[in-house]
VEXLUM-324222 format. One line per field, with one value per residue (C-alpha): x, y, z negated; residue number from 1; residue in three letters. Coordinates in pm, 1 decimal, padded with zeros to 6 digits. Layout:
BEGIN
u = X, ...
v = Y, ...
w = Z, ...
nr = NUM, ...
rest = Ala, ...
***
This chain:
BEGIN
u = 00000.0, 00263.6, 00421.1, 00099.2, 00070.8, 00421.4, 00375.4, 00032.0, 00185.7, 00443.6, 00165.7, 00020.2, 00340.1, 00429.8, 00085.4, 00065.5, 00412.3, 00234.7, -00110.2, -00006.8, 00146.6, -00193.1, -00417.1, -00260.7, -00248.0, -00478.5, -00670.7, -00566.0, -00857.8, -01188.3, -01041.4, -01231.4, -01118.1, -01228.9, -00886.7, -00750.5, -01067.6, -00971.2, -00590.3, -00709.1, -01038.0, -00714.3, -00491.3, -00816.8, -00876.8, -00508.3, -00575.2, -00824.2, -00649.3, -00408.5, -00645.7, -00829.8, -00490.9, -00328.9, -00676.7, -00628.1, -00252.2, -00342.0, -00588.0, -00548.9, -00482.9, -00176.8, 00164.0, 00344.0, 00573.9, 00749.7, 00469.2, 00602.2, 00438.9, 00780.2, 00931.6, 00637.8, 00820.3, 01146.5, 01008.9, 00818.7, 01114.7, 01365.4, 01097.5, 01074.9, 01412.1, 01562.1, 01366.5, 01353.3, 01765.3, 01800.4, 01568.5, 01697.7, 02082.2, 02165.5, 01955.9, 02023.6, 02196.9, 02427.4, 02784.2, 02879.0, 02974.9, 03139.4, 03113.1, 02781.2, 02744.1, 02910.0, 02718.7, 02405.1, 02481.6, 02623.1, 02257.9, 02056.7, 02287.2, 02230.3, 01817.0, 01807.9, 01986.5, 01711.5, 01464.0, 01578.4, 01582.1, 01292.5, 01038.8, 01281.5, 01402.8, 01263.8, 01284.8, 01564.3, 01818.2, 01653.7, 01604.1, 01287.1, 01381.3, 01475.7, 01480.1, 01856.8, 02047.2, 02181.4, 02558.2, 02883.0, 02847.4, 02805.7, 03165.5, 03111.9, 02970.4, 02673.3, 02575.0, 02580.0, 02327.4, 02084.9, 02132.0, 02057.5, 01740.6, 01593.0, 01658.0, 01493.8, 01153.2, 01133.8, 01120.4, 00896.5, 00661.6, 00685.1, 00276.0, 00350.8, 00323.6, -00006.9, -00171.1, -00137.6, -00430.8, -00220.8, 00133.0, 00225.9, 00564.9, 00708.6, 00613.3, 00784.4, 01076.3, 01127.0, 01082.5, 01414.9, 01610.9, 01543.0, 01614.5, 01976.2, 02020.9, 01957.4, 02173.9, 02471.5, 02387.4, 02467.5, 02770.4, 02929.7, 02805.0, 02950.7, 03292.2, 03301.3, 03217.5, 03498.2, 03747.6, 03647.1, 03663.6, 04064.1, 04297.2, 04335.1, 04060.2, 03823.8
v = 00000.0, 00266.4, 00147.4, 00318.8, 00584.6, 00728.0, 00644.9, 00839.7, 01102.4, 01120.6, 01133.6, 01415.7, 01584.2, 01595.9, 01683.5, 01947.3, 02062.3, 02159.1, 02321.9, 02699.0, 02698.5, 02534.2, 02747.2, 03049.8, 02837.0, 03040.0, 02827.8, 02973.5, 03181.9, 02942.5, 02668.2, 02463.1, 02492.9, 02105.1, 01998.4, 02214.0, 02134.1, 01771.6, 01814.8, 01989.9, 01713.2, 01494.6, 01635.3, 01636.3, 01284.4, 01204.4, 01410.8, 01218.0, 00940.5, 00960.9, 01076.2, 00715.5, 00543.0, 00778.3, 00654.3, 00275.9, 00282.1, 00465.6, 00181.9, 00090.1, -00247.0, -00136.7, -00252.2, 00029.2, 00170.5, 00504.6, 00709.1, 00744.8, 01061.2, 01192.3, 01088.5, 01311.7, 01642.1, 01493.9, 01287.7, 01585.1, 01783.8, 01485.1, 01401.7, 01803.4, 01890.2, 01601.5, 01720.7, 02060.9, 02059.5, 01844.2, 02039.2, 02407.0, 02327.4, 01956.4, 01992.5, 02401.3, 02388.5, 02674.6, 02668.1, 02447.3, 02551.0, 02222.7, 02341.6, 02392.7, 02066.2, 01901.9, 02042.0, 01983.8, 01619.2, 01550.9, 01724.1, 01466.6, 01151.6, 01260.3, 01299.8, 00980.9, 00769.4, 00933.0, 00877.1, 00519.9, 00455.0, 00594.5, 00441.9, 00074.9, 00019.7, -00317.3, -00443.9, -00675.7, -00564.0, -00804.8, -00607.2, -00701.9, -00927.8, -00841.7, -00442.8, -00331.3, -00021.4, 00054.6, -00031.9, 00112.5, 00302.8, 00674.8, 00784.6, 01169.3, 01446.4, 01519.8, 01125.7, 01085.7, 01394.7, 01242.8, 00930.2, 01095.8, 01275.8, 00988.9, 00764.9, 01007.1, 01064.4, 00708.3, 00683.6, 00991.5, 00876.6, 00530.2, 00361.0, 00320.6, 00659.5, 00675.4, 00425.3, 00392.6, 00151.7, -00106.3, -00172.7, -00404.1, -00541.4, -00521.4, -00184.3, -00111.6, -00293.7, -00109.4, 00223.7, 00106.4, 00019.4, 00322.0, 00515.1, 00305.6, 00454.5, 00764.2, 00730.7, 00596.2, 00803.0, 01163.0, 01029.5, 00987.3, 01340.6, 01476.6, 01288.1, 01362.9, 01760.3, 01762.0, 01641.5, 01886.5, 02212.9, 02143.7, 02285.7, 02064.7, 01824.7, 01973.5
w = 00000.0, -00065.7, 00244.8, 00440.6, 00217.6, 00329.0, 00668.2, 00655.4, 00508.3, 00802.7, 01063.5, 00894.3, 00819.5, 01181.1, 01289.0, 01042.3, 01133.5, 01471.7, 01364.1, 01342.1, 01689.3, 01809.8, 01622.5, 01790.6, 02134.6, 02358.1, 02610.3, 02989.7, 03156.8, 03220.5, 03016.1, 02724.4, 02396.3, 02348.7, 02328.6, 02089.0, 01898.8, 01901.6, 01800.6, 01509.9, 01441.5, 01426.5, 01142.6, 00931.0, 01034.6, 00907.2, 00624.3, 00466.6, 00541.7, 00348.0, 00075.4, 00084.1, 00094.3, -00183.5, -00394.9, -00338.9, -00422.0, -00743.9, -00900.2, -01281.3, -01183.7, -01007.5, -01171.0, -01287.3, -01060.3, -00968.7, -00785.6, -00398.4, -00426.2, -00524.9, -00182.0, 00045.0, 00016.5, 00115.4, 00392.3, 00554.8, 00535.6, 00671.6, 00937.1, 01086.5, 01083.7, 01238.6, 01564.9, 01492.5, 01454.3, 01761.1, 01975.1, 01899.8, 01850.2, 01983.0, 02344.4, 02345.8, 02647.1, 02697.4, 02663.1, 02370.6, 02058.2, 01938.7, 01560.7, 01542.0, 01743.2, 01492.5, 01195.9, 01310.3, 01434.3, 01101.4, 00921.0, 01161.2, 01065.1, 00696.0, 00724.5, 00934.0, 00701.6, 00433.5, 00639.5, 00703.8, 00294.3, 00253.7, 00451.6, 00544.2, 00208.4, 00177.4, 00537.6, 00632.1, 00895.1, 01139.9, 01518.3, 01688.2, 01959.4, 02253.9, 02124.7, 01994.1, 02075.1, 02365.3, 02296.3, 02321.2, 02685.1, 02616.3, 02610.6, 02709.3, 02479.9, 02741.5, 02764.1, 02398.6, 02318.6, 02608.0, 02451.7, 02085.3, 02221.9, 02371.0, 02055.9, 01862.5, 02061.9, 02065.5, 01691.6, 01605.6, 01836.2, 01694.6, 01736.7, 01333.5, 01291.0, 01511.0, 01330.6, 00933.5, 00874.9, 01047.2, 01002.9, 01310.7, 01201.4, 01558.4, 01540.2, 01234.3, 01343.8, 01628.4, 01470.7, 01226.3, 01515.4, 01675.3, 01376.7, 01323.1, 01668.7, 01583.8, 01273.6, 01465.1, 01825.7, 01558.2, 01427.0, 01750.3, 01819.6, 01557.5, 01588.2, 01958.4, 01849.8, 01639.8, 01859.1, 02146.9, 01906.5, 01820.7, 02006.3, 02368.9, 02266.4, 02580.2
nr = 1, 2, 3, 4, 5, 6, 7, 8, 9, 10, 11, 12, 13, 14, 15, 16, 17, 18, 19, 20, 21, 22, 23, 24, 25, 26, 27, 28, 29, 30, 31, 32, 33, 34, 35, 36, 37, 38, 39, 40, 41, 42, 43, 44, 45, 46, 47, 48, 49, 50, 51, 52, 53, 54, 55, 56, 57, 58, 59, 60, 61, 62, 63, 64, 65, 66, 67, 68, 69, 70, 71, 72, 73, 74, 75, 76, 77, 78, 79, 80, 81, 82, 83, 84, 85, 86, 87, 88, 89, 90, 91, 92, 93, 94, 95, 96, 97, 98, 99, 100, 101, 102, 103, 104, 105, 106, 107, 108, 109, 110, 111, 112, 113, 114, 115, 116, 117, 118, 119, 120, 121, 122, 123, 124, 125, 126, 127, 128, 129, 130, 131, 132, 133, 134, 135, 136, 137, 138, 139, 140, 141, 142, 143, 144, 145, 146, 147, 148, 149, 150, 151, 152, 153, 154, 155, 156, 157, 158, 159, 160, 161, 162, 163, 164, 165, 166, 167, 168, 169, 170, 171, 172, 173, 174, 175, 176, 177, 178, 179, 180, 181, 182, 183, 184, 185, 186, 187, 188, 189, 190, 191, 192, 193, 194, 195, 196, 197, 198, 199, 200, 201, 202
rest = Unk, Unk, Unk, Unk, Unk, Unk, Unk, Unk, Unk, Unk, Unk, Unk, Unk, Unk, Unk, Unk, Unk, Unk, Unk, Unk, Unk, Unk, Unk, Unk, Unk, Unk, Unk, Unk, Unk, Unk, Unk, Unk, Unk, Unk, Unk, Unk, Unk, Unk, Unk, Unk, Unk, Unk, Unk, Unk, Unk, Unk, Unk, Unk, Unk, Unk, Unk, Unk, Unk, Unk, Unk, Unk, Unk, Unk, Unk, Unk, Unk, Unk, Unk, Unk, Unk, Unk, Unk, Unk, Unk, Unk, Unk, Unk, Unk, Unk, Unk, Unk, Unk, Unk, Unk, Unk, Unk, Unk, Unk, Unk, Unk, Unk, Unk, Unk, Unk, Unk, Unk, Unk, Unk, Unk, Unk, Unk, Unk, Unk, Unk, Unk, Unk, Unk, Unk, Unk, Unk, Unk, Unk, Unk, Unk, Unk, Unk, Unk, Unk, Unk, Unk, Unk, Unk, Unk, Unk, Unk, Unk, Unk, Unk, Unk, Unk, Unk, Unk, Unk, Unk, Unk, Unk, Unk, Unk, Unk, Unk, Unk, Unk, Unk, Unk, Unk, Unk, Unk, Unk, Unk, Unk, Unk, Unk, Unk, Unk, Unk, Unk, Unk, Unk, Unk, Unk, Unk, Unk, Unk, Unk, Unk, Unk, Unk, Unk, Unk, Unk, Unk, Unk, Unk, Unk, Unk, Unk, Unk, Unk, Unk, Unk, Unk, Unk, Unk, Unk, Unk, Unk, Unk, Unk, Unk, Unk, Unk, Unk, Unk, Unk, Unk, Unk, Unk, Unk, Unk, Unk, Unk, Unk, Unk, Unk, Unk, Unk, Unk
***
């Protein structure tokens, strides 16, 4: 049960994340306003989702155990900035600035890993089969951001996030692997980064 109540509470966090830009989304000229209607129909939906979910998981009969209420604030925050971070600094574009490359690669490997505690702690390392990363063949800084960007839109838009009322466990498998990916995509980043900011490392 707590495992759904976090992963509710991602869906709504990243749905949420996104409501103020949609409120102020103005349809274009002669449009409907249905579907911003319905975006907005679905962070309420999510919303009390995770109200009926928080209820069950908070039973008397329930064993006594640290409330995973205190991981929602950190998970939100993890689950935002990793794209947020990767969007405005990793994919900028531009000519590179390998420091802040570096930095921010290094903030994404450290939320990930978070990330990956917090919502895998109890899964084994087992990869779905057939699913693993995608090896040792980015070499280049460029290739290893694509790479990084890819992993990561494959994990926040994992179905496990879409669907909290069932956790398919080739889903949620998945959604780790991706995530290790992510985890060890940033590293390289960051390592790469580093090396092309000294002095004859370009």
């Amino acid at each position: 049960m707590n495992r759904r109540l976090l992963l509710a509470v991602v869906a709504v966090a990243a749905a949420a994340s996104l409501s103020p830009a949609l409120a102020q989304r103005t349809p274009p000229a002669g449009a409907s306003d249905k579907n911003l209607k319905g975006e907005l129909d679905g962070v309420r939906e999510r919303s009390s989702e995770i109200e009926r979910v928080r209820r069950d998981a908070e039973k008397p009969d329930r064993k006594a155990e640290k409330s995973p209420e205190d991981k929602f604030p950190r998970i939100k925050e993890d689950f935002e900035r990793i794209q947020i971070v990767n969007a405005e600094v990793l994919q900028a574009g531009g000519t590179p600035d390998y420091a802040r490359l570096s930095d921010a690669a290094e903030e994404v490997r450290k939320r990930a890993a978070r990330l990956k505690s917090d919502l895998f702690a109890s899964e084994s390392e087992k990869k779905p089969k057939g699913e693993g990363g995608e090896g040792e063949v980015q070499t280049d800084l460029k290739s290893l951001l694509s790479a990084l960007d890819g992993a990561l839109a494959r994990f926040v838009n994992s179905p496990i996030f879409q669907n909290t009322k069932v956790v398919n466990p080739h889903d949620s498998a998945k959604a780790k692997a991706d995530l290790d990916e992510v985890i060890k995509l940033s590293t390289r980043v960051a390592k790469e980064a580093d090396k092309l900011k000294k002095p004859g490392g370009a």
